[in-house]
N, C-alpha and C positions, 0 to 999 in steps of 0.2 A: 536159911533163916525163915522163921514161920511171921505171917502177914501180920500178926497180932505184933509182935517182933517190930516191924518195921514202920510201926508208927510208935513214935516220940509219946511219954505221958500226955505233954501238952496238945498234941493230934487227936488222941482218943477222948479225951477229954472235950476236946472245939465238937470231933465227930459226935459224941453224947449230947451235946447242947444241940449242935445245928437238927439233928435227928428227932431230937423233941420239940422242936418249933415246928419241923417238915411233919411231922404226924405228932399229936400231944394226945397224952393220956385222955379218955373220954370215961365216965360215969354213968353216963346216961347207956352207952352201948357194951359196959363193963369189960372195956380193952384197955391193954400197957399203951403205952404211947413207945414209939418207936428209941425212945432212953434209958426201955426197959435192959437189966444186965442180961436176961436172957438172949433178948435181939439184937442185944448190941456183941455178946459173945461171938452168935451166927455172923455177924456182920464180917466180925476180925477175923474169924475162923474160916472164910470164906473168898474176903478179897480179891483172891489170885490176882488174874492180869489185869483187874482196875485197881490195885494199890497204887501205880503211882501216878494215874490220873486223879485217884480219890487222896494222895497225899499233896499232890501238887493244890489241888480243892482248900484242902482244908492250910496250905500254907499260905494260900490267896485268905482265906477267909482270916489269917492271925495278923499278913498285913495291914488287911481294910481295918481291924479290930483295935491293931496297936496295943493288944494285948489279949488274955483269952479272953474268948468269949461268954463263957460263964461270970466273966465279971463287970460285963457291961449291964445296965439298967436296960429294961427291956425296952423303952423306946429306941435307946443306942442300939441295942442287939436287933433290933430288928430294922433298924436303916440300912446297917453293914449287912445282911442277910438281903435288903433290896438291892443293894448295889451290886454284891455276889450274883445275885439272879441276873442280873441285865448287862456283868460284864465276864461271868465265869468261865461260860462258851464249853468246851466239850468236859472239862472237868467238874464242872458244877453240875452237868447235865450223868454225868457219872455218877457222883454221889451223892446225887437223889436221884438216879436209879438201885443205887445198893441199896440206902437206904429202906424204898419202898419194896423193895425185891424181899428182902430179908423180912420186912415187916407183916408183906402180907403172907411169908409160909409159916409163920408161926401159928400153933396151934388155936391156942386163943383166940385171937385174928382168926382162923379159919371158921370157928366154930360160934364166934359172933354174927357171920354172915350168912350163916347156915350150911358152910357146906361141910359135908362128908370129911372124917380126919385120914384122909388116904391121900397114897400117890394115884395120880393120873390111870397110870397101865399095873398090871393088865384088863383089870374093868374095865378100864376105859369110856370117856364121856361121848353121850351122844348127842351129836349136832343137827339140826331140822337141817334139810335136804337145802340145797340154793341153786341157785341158775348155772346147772352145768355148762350151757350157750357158753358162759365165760372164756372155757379156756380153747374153746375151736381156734382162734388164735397162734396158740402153743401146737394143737395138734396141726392142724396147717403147717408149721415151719417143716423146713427136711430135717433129716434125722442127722445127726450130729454124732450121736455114740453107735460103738457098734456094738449088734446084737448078739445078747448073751447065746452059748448055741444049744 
């Protein structure tokens, strides 16, 4: 069964609302707000192993709401959205990481911030040099794997 699949109307629908309170359409920097159908596709198309952290999420959030959440008036909607923050614990903290995950690979997104519309490699991004001292630490311990021959 595909992730899109496994969430209820009423889920995708809480997830489209909560998504656009977590990131809202902005004007001013000419970006969707993360409610957009395109990122919300990526979203469901993408799930995998946090759908049922990100379903357990969103059926915490239909409790607190006592109904969908697109139908509460926004002061309502945004009490149950605080409560969710401060009682949701590793599920709330999932889905808004899909959320923002999903949000910033989109192109748009990308190319509001200026960066480049690629993948990472093989170009690959270069990082100013840091304090190799760090990891003498790691070199210091004994060797634990054995060496390839």
């Amino acid at each position: 069964m595909s992730d899109q699949l496994s969430l209820t109307p009423r889920q995708r629908d809480d997830l489209r609302t909560i998504a656009a309170m977590i990131v809202p359409a902005s004007d001013e920097y000419k970006v969707p707000g993360a409610d957009d159908p395109v990122i919300q596709a990526d979203m469901l198309a993408t799930l995998g192993r946090d759908t049922k952290l990100v379903t357990a999420a969103l059926d915490h959030l239909a409790r607190l709401a006592g109904q969908p959440l697109a139908g509460l008036d926004a002061a309502r909607r945004h009490a149950v959205a605080q409560e969710f923050r401060e009682h949701g614990g590793a599920a709330a903290a999932t889905l808004v990481r899909v959320v923002l995950q999903c949000y910033y690979r989109d192109d748009r997104v990308l190319h509001s911030l200026g960066l480049e519309l690629r993948a990472p490699f093989p170009k690959g991004h270069v990082l100013p040099d840091g304090d190799w001292s760090l990891l003498d630490p790691v070199r210091a311990r004994p060797v634990s794997l054995r060496r390839a021959p």
